[in-house]
C-alpha positions as CSV (number, residue, x, y, z in Angstrom):
1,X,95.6,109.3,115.8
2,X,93.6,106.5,116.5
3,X,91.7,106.2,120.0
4,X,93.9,108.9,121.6
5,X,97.2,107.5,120.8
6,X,100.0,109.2,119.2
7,X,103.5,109.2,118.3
8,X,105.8,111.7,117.0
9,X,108.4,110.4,114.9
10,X,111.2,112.7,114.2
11,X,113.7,112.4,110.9
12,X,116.2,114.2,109.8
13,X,118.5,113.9,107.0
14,X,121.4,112.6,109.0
15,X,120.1,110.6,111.9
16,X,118.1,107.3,112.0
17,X,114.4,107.7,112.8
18,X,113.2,107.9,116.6
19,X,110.4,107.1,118.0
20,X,108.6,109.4,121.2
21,X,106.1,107.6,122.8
22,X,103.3,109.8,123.9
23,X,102.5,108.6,127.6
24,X,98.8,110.1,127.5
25,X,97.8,108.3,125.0
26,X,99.9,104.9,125.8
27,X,97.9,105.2,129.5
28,X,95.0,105.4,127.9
29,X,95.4,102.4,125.8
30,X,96.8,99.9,128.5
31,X,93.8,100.9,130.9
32,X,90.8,101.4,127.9
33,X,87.5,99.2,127.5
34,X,89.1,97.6,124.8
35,X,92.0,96.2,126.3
36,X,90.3,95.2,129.4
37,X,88.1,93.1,127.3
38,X,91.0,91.1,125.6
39,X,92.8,90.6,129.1
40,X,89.3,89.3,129.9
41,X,89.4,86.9,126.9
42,X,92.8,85.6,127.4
43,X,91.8,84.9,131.0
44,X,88.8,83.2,130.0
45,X,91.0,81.1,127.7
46,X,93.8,80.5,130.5
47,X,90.8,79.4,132.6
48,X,89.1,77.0,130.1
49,X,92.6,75.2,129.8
50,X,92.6,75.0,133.1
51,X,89.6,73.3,133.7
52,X,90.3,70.8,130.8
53,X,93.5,69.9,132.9
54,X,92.1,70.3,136.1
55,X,92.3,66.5,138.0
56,X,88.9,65.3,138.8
57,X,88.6,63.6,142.1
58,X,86.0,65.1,143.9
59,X,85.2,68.0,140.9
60,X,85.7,70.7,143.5
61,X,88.7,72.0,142.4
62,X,87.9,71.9,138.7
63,X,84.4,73.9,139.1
64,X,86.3,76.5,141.4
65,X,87.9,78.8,138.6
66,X,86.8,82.1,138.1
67,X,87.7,85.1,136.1
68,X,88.4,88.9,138.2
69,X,88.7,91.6,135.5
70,X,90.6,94.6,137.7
71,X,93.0,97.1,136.9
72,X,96.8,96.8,138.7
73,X,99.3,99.5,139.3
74,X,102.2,99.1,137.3
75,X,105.6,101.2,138.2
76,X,107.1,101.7,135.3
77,X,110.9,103.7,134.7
78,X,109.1,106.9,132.6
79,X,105.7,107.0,134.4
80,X,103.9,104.4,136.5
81,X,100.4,103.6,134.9
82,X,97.5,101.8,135.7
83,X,96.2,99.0,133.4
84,X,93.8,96.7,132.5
85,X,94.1,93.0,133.8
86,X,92.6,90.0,134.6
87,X,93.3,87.1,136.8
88,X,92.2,83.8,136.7
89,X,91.3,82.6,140.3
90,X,90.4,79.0,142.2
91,X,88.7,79.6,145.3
92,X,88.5,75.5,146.2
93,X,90.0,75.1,149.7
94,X,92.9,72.7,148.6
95,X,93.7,75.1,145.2
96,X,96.8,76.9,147.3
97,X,98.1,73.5,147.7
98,X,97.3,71.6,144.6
99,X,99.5,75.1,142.8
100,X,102.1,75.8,145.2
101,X,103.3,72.3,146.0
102,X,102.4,70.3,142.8
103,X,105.4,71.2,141.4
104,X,106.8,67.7,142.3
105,X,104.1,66.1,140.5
106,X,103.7,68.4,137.0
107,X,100.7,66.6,136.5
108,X,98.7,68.2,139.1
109,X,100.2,72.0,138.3
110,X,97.0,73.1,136.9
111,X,97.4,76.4,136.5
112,X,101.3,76.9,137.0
113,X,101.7,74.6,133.6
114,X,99.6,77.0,131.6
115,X,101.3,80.0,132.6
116,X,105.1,79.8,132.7
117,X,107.2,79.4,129.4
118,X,108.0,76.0,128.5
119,X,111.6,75.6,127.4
């Protein structure tokens, strides 16, 4: 049991082996220090991308992302949890426009390019 986390895994002769999650300790993982650090990294790195293909006109935009380290409700089908998140944010006046309507110019979808799967 490492960090409060455990599951039971059941064999017998005649079945294949299953596996039981324990819910306690899967909360506790999804909303511990630790994993609120590395959503914190990987927003940090989300953001540094963004900045490196941010357009510079006026710099505004580019020198508006920030990091918010929170925690979210998730509903889940077994039990709803909270976690550990992070969201990168813009807070430049012309950021809502730049990512909802640059679509039509992928160039200028900042951080909409960075996020969704490419396929």
């Amino acid at each position: 049991m490492a960090d409060g986390v455990r599951a039971d895994c059941a064999e017998t002769p005649m079945s294949s082996p299953r596996f039981t999650p324990n819910d306690s300790g899967l909360g506790q993982l999804v909303s511990s220090y630790r994993m609120q650090q590395a959503m914190t990294q990987a927003a940090l790195d989300v953001r540094d991308q963004a900045i490196a293909a941010a357009p510079q006109r006026s710099g505004t935009y580019r020198k508006s992302f920030g990091v918010e380290p929170g925690k979210a409700y998730i509903p889940t089908r077994r039990n709803p949890q909270v976690r550990s998140v992070a969201f990168v944010t813009n807070t430049a006046p012309h950021a809502v426009f730049l990512e909802a309507y640059a679509y039509q110019h992928k160039r200028r979808n900042t951080l909409g390019s960075l996020t969704h799967k490419k396929g």
